[in-house]
VEXDREN-2710 file (C-alpha; in Angstrom, 1 decimal):
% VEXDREN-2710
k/r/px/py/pz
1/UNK/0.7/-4.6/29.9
2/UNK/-0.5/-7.4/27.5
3/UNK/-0.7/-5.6/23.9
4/UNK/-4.3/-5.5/22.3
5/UNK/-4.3/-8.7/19.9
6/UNK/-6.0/-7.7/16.9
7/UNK/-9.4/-10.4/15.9
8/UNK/-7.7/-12.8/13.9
9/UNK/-5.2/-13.7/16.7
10/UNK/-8.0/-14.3/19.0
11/UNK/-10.2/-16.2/16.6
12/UNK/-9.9/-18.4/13.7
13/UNK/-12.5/-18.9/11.1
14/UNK/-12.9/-22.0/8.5
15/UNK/-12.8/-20.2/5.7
16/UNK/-10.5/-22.3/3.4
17/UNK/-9.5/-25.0/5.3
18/UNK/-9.4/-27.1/2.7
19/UNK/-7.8/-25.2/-0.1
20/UNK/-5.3/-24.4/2.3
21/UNK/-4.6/-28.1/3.1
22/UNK/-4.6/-28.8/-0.5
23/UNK/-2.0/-25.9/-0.8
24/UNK/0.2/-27.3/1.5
25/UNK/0.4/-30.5/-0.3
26/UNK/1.1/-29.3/-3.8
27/UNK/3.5/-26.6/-2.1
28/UNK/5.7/-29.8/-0.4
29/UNK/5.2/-31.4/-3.8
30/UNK/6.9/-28.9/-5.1
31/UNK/9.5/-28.7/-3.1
32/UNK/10.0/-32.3/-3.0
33/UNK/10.3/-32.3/-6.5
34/UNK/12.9/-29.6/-6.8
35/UNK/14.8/-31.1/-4.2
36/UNK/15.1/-34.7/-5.8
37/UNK/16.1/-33.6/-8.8
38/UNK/18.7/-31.1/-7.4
39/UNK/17.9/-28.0/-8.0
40/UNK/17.8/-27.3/-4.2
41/UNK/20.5/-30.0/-3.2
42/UNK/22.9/-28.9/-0.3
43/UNK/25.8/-26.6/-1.5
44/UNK/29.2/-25.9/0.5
45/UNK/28.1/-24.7/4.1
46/UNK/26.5/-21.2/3.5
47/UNK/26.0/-19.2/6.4
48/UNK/24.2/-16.4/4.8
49/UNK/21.2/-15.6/2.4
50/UNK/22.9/-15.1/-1.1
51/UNK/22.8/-11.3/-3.0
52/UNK/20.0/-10.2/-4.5
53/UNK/20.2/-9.3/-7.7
54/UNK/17.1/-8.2/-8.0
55/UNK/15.3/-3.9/-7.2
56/UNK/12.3/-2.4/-7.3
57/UNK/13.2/0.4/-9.2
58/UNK/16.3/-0.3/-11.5
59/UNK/19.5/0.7/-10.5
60/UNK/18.8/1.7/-6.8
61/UNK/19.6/0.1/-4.0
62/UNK/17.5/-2.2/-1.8
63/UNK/17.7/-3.7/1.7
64/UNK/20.5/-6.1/1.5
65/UNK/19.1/-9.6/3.2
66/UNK/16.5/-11.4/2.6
67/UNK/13.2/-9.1/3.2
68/UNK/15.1/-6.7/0.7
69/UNK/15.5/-9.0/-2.2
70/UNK/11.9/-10.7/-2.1
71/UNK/10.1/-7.6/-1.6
72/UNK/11.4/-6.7/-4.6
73/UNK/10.8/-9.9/-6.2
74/UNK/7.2/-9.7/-5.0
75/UNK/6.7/-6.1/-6.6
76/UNK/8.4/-7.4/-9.8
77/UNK/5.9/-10.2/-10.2
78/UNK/3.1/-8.1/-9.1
79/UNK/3.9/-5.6/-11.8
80/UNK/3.6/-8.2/-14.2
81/UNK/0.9/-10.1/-13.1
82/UNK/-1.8/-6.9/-11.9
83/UNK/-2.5/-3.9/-13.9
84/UNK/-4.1/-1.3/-11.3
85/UNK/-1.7/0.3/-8.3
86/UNK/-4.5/-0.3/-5.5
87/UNK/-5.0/-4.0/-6.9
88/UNK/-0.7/-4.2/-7.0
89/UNK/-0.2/-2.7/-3.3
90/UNK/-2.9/-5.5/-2.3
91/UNK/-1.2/-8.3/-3.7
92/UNK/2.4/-6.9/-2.5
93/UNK/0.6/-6.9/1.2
94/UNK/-0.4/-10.8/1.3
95/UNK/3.1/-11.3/0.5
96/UNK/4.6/-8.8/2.4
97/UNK/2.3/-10.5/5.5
98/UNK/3.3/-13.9/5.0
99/UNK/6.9/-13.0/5.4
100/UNK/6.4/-10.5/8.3
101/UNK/4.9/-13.5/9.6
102/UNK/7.3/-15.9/9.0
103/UNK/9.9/-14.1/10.4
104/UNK/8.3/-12.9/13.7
105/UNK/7.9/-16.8/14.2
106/UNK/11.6/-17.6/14.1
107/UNK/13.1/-14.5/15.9
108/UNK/10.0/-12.6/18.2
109/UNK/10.0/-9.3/18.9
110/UNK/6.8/-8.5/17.7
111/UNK/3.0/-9.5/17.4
112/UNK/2.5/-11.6/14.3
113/UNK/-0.2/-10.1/11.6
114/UNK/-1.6/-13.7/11.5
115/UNK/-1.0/-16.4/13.7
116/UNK/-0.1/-20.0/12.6
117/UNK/0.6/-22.9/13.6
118/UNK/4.1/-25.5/12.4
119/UNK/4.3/-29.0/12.5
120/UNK/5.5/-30.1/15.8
121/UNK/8.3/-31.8/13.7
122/UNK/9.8/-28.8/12.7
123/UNK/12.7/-27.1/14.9
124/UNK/11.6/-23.4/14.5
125/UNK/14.2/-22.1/17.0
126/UNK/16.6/-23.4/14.9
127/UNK/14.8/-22.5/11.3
128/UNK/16.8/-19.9/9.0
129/UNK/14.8/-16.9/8.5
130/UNK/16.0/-16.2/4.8
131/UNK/14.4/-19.3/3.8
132/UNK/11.1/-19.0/5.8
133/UNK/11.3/-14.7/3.7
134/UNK/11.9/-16.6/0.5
135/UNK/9.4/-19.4/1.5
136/UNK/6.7/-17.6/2.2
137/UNK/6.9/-14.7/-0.3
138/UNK/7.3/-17.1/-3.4
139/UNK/4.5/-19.5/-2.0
140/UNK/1.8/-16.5/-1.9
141/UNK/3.5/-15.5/-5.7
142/UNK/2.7/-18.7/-7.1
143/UNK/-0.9/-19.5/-4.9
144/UNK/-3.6/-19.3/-7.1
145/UNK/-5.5/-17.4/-4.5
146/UNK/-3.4/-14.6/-5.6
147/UNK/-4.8/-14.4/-9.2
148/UNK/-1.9/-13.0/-10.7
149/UNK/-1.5/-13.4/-14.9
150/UNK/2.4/-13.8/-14.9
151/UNK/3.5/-15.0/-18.3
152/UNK/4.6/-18.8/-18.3
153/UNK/8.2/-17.8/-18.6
154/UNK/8.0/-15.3/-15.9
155/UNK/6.5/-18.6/-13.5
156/UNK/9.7/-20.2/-15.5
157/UNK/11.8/-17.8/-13.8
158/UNK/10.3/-17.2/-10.6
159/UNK/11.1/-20.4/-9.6
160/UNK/14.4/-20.5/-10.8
161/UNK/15.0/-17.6/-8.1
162/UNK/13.8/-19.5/-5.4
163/UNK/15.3/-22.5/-6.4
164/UNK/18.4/-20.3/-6.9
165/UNK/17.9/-18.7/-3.4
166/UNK/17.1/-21.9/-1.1
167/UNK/20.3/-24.0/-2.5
168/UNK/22.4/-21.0/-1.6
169/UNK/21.4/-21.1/1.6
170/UNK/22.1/-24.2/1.6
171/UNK/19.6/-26.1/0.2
172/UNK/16.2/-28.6/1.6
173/UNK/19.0/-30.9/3.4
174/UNK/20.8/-28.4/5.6
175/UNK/18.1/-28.8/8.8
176/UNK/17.9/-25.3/9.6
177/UNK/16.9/-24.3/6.0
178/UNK/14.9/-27.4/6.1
179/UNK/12.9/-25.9/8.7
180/UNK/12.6/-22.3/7.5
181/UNK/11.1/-23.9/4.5
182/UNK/8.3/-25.3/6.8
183/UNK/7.9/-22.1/8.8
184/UNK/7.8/-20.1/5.1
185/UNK/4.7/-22.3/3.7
186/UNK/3.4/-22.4/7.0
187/UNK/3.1/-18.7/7.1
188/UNK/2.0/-18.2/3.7
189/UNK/-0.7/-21.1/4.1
190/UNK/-1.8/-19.8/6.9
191/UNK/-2.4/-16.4/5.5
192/UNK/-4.5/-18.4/2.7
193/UNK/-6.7/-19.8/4.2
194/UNK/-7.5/-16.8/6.7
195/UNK/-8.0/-14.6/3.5
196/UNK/-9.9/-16.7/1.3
197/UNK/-13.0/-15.1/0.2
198/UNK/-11.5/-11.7/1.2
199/UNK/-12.5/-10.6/-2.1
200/UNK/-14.5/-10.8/-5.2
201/UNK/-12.6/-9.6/-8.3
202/UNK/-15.6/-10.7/-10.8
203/UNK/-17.4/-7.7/-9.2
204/UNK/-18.0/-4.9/-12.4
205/UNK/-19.2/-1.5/-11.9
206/UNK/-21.0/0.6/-15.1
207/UNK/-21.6/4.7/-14.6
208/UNK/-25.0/6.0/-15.9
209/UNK/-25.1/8.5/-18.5
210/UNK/-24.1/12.4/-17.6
211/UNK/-25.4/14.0/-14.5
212/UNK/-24.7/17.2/-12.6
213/UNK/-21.3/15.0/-10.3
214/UNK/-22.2/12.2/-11.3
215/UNK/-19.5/10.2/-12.6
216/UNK/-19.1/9.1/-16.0
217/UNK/-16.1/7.9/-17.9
218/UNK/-13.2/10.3/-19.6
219/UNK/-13.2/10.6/-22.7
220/UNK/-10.1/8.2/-24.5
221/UNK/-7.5/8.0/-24.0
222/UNK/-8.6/7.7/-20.5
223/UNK/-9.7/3.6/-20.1
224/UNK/-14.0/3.0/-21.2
225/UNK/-13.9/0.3/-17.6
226/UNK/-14.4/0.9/-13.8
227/UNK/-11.1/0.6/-12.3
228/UNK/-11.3/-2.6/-10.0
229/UNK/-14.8/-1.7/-8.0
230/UNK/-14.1/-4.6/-6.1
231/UNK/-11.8/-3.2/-3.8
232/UNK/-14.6/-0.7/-2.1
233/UNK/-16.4/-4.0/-1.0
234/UNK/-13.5/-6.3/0.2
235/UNK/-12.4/-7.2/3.6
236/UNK/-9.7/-5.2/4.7
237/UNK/-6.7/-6.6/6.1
238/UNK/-7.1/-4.5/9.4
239/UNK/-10.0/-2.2/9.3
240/UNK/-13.3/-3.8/10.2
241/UNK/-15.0/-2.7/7.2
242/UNK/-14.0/-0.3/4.4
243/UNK/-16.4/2.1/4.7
244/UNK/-15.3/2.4/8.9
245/UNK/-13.6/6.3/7.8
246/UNK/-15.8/6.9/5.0
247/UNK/-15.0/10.5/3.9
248/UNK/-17.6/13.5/4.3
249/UNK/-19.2/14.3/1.1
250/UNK/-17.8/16.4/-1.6
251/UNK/-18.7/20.3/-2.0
252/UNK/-22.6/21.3/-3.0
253/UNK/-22.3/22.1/-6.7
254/UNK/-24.6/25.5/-5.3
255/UNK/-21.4/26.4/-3.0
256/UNK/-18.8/29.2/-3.0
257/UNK/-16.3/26.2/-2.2
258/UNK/-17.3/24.3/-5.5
259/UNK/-16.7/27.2/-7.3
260/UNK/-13.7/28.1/-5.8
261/UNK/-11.9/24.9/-6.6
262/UNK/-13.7/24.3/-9.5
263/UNK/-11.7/27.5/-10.8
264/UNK/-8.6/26.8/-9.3
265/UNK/-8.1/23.2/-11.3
266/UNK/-9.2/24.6/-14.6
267/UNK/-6.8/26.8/-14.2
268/UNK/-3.8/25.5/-12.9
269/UNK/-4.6/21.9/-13.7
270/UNK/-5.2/22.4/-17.6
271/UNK/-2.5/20.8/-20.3
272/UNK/-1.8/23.8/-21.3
273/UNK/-2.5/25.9/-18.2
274/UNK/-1.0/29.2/-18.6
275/UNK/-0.4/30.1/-14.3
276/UNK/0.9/26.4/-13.7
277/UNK/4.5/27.5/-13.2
278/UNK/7.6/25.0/-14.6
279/UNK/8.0/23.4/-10.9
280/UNK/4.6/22.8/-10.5
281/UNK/4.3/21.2/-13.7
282/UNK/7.1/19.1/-12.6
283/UNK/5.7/18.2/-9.3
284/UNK/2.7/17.2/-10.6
285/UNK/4.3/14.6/-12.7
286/UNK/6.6/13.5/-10.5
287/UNK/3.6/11.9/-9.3
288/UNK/2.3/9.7/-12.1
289/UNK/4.7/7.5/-11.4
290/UNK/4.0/3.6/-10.3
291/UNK/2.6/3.0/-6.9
292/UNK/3.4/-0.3/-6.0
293/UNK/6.9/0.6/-7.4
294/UNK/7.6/4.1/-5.7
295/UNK/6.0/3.1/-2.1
296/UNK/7.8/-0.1/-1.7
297/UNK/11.1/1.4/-2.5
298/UNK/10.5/4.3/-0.1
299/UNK/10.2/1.7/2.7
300/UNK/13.4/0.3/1.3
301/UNK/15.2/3.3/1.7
302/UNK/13.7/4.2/5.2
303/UNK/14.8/0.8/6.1
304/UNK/18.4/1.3/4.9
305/UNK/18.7/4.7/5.7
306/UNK/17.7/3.8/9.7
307/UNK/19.7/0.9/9.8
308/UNK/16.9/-1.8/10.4
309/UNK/17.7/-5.6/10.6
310/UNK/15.9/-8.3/9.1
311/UNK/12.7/-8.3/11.6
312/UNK/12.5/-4.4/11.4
313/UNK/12.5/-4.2/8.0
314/UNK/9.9/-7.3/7.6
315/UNK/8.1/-5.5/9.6
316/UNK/8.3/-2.0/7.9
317/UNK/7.6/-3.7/4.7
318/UNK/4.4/-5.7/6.1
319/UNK/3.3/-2.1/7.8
320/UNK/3.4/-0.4/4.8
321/UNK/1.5/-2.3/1.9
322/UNK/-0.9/-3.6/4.6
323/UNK/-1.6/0.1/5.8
324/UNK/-1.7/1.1/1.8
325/UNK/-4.1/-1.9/1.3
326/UNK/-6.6/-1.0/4.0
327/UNK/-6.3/2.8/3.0
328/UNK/-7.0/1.7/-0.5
329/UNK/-10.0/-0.1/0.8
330/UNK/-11.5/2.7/2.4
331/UNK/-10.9/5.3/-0.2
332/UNK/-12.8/2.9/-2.8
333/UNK/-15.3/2.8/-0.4
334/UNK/-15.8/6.5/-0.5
335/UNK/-15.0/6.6/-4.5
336/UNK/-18.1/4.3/-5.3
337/UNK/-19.8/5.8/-2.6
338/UNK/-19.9/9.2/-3.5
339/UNK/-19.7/8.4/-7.6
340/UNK/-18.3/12.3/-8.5
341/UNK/-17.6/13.7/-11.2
342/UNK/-13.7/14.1/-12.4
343/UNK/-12.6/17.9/-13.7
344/UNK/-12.7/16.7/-17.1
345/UNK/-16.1/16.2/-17.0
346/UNK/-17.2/18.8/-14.9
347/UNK/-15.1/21.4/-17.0
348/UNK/-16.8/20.4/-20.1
349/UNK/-20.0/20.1/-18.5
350/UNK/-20.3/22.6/-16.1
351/UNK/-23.5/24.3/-17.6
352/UNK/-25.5/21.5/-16.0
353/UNK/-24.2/22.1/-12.7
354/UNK/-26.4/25.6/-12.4
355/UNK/-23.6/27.7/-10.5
356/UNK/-23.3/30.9/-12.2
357/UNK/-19.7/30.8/-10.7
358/UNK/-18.2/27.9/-13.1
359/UNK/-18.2/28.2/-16.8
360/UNK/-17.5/25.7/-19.5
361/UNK/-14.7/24.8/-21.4
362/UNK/-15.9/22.0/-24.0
363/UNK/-11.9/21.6/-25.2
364/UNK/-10.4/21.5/-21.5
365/UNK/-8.1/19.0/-21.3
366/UNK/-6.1/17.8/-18.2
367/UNK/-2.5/17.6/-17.5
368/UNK/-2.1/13.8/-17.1
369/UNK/-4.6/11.3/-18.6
370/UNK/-7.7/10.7/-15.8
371/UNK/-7.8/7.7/-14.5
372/UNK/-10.9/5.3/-15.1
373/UNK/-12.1/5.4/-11.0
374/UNK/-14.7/8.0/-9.3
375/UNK/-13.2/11.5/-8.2
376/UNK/-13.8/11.6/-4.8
377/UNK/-11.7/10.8/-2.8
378/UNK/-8.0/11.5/-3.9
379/UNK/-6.7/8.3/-3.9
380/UNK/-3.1/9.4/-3.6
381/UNK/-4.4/11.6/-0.5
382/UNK/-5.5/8.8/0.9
383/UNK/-2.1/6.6/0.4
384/UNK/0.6/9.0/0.2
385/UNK/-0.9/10.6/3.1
386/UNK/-1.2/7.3/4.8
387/UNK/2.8/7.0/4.3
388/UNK/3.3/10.3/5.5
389/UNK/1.8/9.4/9.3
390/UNK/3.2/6.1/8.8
391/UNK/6.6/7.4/8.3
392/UNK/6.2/9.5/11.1
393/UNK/5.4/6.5/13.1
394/UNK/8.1/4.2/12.2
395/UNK/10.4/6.8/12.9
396/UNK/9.3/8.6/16.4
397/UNK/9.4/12.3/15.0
398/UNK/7.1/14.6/12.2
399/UNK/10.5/15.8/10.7
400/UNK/10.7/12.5/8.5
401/UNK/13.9/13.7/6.3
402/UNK/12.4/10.6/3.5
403/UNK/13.1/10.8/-0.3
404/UNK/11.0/9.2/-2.5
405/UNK/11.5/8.6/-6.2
406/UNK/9.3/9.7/-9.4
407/UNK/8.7/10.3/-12.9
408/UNK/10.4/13.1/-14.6
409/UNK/8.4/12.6/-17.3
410/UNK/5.0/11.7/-15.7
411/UNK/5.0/8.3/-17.5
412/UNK/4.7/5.5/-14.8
413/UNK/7.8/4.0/-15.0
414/UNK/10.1/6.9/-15.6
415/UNK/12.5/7.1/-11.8
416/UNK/14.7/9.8/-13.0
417/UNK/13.6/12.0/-10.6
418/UNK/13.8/12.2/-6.8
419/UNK/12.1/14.5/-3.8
420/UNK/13.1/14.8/-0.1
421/UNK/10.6/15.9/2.7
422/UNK/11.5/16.9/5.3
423/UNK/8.7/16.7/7.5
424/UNK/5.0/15.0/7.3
425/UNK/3.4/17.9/6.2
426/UNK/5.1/18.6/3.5
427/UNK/4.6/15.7/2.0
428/UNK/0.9/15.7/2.8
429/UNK/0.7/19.5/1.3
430/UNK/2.8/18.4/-2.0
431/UNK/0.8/15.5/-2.5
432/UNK/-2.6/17.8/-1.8
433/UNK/-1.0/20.1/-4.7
434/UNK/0.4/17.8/-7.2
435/UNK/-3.1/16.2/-8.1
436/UNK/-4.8/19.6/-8.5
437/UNK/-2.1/21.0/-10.3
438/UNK/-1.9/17.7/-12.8
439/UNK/-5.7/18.3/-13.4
440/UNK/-7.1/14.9/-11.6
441/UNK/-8.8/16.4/-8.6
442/UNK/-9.9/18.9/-6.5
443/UNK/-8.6/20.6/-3.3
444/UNK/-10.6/19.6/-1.0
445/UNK/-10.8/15.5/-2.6
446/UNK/-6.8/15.5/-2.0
447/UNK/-7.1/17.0/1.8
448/UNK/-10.4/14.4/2.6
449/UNK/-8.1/11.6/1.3
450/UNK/-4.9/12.4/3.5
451/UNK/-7.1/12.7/6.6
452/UNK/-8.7/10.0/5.4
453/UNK/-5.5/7.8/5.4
454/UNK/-4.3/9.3/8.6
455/UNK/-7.3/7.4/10.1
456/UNK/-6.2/4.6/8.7
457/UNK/-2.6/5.0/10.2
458/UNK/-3.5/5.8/13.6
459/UNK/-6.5/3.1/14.4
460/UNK/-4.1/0.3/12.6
461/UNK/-1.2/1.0/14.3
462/UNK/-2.5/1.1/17.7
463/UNK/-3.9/-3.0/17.5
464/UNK/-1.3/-4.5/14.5
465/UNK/2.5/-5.1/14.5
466/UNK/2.7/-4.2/18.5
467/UNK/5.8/-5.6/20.0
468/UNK/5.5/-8.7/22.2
469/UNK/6.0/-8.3/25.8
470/UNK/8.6/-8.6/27.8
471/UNK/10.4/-5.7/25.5
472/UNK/13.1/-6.7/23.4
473/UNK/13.6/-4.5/20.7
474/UNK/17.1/-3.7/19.1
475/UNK/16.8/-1.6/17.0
476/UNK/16.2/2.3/18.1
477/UNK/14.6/3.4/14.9
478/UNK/11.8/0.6/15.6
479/UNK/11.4/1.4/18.9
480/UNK/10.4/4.7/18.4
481/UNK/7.4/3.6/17.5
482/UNK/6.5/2.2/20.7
483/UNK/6.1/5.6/22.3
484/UNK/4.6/7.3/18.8
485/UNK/1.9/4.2/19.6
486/UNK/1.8/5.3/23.7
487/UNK/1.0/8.9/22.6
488/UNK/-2.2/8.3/20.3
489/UNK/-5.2/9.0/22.5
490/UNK/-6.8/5.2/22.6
491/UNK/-10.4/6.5/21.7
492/UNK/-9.5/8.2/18.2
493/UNK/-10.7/8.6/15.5
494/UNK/-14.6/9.3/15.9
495/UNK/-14.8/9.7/19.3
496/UNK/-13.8/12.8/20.0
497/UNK/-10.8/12.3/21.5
498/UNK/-7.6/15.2/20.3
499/UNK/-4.5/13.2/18.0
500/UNK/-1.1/15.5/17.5
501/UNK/-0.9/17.0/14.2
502/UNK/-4.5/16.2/13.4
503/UNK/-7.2/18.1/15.1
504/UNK/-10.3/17.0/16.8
505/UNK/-12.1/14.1/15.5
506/UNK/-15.6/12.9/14.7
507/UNK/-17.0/9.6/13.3
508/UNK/-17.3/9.5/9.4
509/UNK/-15.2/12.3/8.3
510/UNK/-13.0/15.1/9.9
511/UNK/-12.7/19.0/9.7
512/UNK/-9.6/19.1/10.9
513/UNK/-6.4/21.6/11.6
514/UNK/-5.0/19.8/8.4
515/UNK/-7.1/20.8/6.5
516/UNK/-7.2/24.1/7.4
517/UNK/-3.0/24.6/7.4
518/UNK/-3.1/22.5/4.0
519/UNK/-5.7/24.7/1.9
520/UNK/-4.2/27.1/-0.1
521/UNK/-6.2/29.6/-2.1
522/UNK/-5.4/30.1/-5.6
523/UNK/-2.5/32.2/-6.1
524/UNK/-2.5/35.4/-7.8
END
């Protein structure tokens, strides 16, 4: 059976032909120049990539080849460079991409994301794969497609790495690094010049004044700016269109539900909520930490934990910020769609909403700072529970047994604290519970967001990073997901076909068995 190639295999636009051919030359200039002054001359025989010194979270361990170190390079730069998590997990993917392609070049095994072609010059049977990772991740880091702001000494010392990295390996005169070089810009060039025009940052978004839902900014210290409306409109890296799983709408303001969950976030989500118990408390800011940060290193330690080689983890890696990109995507889509109102806001407000049921609180304050970006949907649902299915994917079973690191202190940056689940729905329950409980959402926002990103998961998954045929995967941890992929009904979601661990289907939104077995009424 020939696997399904997705449309960017089949068919190649012209959409930045020549910025990608004006790319390639400044990229080979660059190299040129590095090389002839000998930065990158050839060192004593090295037959591995060197240690990376580098992690995405400090002081914890990453995958230790290649795909490891520039992954975390990548989010290091990306940290620096973006300010928003959804607009961070998007750049990681390009670059994540680029080297998933690269390295399914050189070695097989599986379906690249975005084919390319290499000079006919260029050996790639015999190219090193570290240098076409390194290659391709540090040409998408230093593209100006990417529009990251790094600092001139942080482009100072990006380079440095990679100049660092190639003449370990070797350097630009040892052929086979020679050629991994070409299959790295290649890939990365490639990836260019398919994605240009993907995207329109200069896009602004300003909410009208108060309404009953509608959304509005919260008050400081939450930011006075829409929170990169850009993203609801781009194209996604898989989906066809971001608004493909656009989520149900929210609760009637008239409804017992609204009321209900109205009530339960005042309550437990207030700063200085009197039935939010200790754990909660802690759970919920376990939470605030960095995105691009605390999902890349949980592929890491999936990776490390299952024993996954360099294409395995390449292609976890590429798997994961392109699936957290395209569920980002859609959940903007829904955001800007929808325009709802965040608890701060209604709370204070909720004498214009006409339910007798909800009462104001013109003081209520919220655990953690709301961010500046429409209610509805969770966007946590809609990536964590994206990682959740993914996880299950990857790994052939529900009972994932993956610990993911967090903030203690529910600052962004704090990693002092750590949480195992042990299978998919737990995650997708804490998750569900965390952003009520830190005052950010509602109940039923957080559930439409992880079925949201379980969509996401399973119509992805079944058309991107398929193993080439004949089989010849090594590693058992990847080949589990060959029959997880086998098992997904071909005609879900929206047509109502059954998926396991989901429910029954329909086209733009989902009342599932999730949802049901992941409600929880307010305790007493």
């Amino acid at each position: 059976m020939t696997p399904y190639l997705p449309r960017i295999l089949r068919t190649r636009g012209h959409r930045g032909r020549r910025f990608g051919r004006a790319l390639r030359a400044m990229a080979a200039a660059v190299i040129a120049a590095l090389g002839a002054g000998g930065a990158l001359a050839s060192s004593a025989a090295a037959t591995s990539a060197p240690v990376c010194p580098d992690s995405v979270i400090p002081n914890v361990a990453i995958v230790p080849n290649s795909v490891g170190c520039w992954n975390a390079i990548a989010v290091q730069a990306v940290r620096l460079g973006s300010p928003y998590q959804v607009q961070g997990l998007i750049y990681t993917g390009y670059a994540q991409a680029a080297v998933y392609d690269a390295v399914t070049k050189i070695e097989g095994r599986y379906v690249p994301y975005d084919d390319f072609a290499v000079p006919e010059s260029v050996d790639v049977s015999s190219a090193s794969p570290d240098a076409a990772t390194a290659t391709a991740a540090y040409t998408i880091l230093t593209s100006s497609f990417l529009h990251l702001n790094l600092p001139a000494s942080a482009q100072v010392a990006l380079s440095a790495k990679y100049a660092d990295y190639i003449a370990a390996l070797g350097g630009v005169q040892e052929p086979a690094v020679s050629a991994g070089i070409a299959v790295g810009q290649a890939a990365a060039n490639g990836l260019i010049e398919d994605r240009t025009g993907d995207r329109d940052e200069s896009i602004t978004f300003t909410p009208g004044p108060l309404t009953p839902s509608g959304w509005t900014f919260a008050p400081p210290p939450s930011l006075q700016s829409a929170q990169t409306p850009w993203v609801a409109v781009m194209r996604p890296f898989m989906l066809d269109s971001p608004s493909q799983f656009r989520a149900d709408p929210p609760p009637a303001l008239s409804s017992r539900q609204w009321a209900r969950e109205f009530n339960e976030v005042k309550a437990y989500g207030a700063a200085n909520s009197s039935v939010r118990s200790p754990e909660q408390t802690a759970i919920a800011k376990f939470w605030n930490a960095n995105a691009v940060n605390q999902s890349n290193q949980a592929f890491q330690d999936v990776a490390l934990a299952h024993g996954m080689d360099l294409v395995g983890t390449a292609r976890l890696l590429a798997m994961g910020d392109l699936v957290d990109s395209d569920a980002g995507a859609a959940c903007w889509d829904s955001k800007y769609h929808y325009l709802f109102w965040r608890p701060i806001m209604a709370i204070r407000n909720a004498e214009i909403a006409g339910n007798p049921a909800t009462q104001p609180d013109p003081a209520w304050t919220p655990l953690l700072t709301t961010p500046n970006h429409p209610e509805y949907p969770a966007a946590h649902g809609c990536e964590t529970g994206a990682e959740a299915e993914l996880f299950a994917a990857v790994l052939g079973t529900r009972r994932i047994d993956v610990t993911i690191r967090g903030s203690a202190d529910g600052t962004p940056n704090d990693w002092s604290a750590t949480r195992t689940f042990s299978r998919v729905s737990d995650l997708q329950r804490e998750i569900v519970n965390a952003r009520v409980w830190a005052g950010l959402h509602y109940r039923q926002s957080a559930l439409e967001g992880v079925v949201l990103g379980g969509k996401v998961v399973y119509w992805t998954l079944q058309r991107y990073f398929l193993p080439c045929e004949p089989w010849t995967e090594r590693s058992p941890a990847s080949a589990a997901v060959v029959a997880w992929a086998s098992a997904r009904p071909r005609r879900w979601p929206g047509m109502g076909s059954h998926v396991p661990g989901i429910g029954s289907g329909r086209a733009h939104g989902i009342r599932t068995s999730i949802l049901q077995g992941l409600r929880r009424r307010i305790p007493r």
